[in-house]
C-alpha positions as CSV (number, residue, x, y, z in Angstrom):
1,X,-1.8,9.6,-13.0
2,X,-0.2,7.5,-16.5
3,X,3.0,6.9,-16.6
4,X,5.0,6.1,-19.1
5,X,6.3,2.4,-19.3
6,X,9.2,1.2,-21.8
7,X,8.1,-1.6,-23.4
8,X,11.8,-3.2,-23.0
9,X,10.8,-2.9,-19.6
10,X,8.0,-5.2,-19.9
11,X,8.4,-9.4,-20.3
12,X,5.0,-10.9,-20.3
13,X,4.4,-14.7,-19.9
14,X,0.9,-16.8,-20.2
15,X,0.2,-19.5,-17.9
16,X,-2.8,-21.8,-17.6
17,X,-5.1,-20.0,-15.4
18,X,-7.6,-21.5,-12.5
19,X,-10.9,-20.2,-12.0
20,X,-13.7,-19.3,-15.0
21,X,-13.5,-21.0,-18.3
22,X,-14.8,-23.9,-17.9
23,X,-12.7,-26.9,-20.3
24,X,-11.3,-24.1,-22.6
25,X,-9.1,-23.7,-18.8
26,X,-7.7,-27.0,-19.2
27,X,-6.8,-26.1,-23.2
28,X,-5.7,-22.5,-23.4
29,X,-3.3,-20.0,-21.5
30,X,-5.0,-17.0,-20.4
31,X,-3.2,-16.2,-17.0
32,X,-0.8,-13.3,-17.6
33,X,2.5,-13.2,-15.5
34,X,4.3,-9.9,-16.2
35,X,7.8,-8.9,-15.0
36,X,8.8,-5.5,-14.7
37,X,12.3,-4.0,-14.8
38,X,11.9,-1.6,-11.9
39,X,15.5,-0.4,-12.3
40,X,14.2,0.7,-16.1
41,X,11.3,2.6,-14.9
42,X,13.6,5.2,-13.5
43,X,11.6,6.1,-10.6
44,X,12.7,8.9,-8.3
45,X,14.1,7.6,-5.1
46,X,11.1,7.8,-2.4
47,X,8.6,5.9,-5.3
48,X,11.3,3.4,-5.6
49,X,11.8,2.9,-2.2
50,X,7.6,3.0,-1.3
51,X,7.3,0.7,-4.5
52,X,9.6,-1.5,-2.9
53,X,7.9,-1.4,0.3
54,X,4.5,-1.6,-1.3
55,X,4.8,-4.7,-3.7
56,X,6.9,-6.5,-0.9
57,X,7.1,-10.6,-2.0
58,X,6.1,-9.5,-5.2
59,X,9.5,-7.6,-6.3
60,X,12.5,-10.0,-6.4
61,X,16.1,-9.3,-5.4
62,X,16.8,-8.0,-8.2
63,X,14.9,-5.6,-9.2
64,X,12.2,-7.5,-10.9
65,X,8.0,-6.8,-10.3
66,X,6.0,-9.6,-10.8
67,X,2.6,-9.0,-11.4
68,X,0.0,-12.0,-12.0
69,X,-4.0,-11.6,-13.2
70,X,-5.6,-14.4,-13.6
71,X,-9.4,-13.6,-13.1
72,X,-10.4,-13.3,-16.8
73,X,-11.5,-15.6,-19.9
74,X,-9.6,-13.7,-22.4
75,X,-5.7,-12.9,-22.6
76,X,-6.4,-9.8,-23.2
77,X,-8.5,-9.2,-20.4
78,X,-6.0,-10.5,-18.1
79,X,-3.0,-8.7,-20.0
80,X,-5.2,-5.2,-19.3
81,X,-5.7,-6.1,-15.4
82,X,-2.1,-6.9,-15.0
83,X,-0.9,-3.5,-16.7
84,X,-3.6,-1.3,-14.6
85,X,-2.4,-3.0,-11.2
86,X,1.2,-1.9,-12.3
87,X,-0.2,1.5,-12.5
88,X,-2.0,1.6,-9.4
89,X,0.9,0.3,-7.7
90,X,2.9,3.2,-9.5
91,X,0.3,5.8,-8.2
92,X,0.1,4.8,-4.6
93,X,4.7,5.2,-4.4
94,X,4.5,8.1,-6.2
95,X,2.1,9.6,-3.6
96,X,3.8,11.4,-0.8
97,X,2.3,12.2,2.3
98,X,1.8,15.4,4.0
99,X,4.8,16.0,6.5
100,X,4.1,16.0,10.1
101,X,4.6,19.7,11.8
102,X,5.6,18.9,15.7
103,X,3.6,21.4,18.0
104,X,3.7,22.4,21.8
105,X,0.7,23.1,23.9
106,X,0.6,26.5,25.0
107,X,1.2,27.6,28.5
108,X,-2.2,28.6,29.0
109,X,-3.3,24.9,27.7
110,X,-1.0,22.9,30.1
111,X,-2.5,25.1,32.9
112,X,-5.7,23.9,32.3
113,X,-4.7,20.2,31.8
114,X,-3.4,20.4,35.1
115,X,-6.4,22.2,36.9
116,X,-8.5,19.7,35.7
117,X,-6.4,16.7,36.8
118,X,-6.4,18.9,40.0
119,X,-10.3,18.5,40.2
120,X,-10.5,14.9,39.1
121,X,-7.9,13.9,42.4
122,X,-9.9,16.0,44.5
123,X,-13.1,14.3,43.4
124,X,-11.9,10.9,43.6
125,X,-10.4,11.5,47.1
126,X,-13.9,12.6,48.1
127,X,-15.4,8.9,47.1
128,X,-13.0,7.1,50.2
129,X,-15.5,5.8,53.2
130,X,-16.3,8.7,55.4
131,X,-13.7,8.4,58.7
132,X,-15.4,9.3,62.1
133,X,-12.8,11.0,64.1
C-alpha cells in the first residue's frame, strides 16, 4: 500500500552517522533524521490512533514522527530507508483487524463437557488406597 506524503509534511535533517564508512564517518553526514507532521498526513482516526500506538517514543507530544536510518554509506541510501520505514509504519495502522464474534457453546456441547468431567472425578476417586471395611 503507497501513500501519498506532502512534502511540507516532511523536514529532513543529516547527522554524522556511527557504524560503516570508515574515516569518510568522521568527515561526512550521512545519518538521516526525518520528522513527520502526523497531523498533515490526515490519517483517518483508528491509523492515527494505531500510528500513535505503534511508533510510541518515537512520535513527540506534538504530533511529530521521528524517524532515524543510519545504516548506510550514502545519504541517499539512508534518506530511502528512512522514507520506506514511514511507510511500513503507515501500512501496519492502516491495517485493521478482523472483529471478534462472541459465541456460546451449545447445550449439547456443555453436556458433554460435563459428562466428561463426570468421568475424570470418578476416575480419580478410584486411585484413593483401597479401605477394608
Amino acid at each position: 500500500m503507497t501513500f501519498d506524503i506532502p512534502a511540507h509534511a516532511i523536514q529532513e535533517t543529516f547527522l554524522a552517522a556511527s557504524g560503516p564508512g570508515g574515516q569518510n564517518v568522521n568527515k561526512v553526514e550521512t545519518a538521516v533524521q526525518m520528522r513527520v507532521n502526523v497531523y498533515a498526513l490526515r490519517l483517518p482516526p483508528f491509523a492515527f490512533r494505531k500510528l500513535k500506538e505503534l511508533a510510541g517514543r518515537k512520535m513527540t507530544s506534538n504530533g511529530e514522527l521521528m524517524i532515524t536510518a543510519r545504516d548506510h554509506r550514502t545519504r541517499e541510501a539512508n534518506r530511502t530507508e528512512a522514507r520506506r520505514k514511514l511507510e511500513d509504519l503507515l501500512s501496519r495502522a492502516h491495517h485493521r483487524e478482523a472483529r471478534r464474534i462472541k459465541t456460546r457453546p451449545s447445550r449439547a456441547a456443555k453436556a458433554r463437557r460435563i459428562d466428561s468431567k463426570k468421568k475424570k472425578s470418578s476416575v480419580k476417586k478410584m486411585r484413593g488406597k483401597p479401605r477394608i471395611d
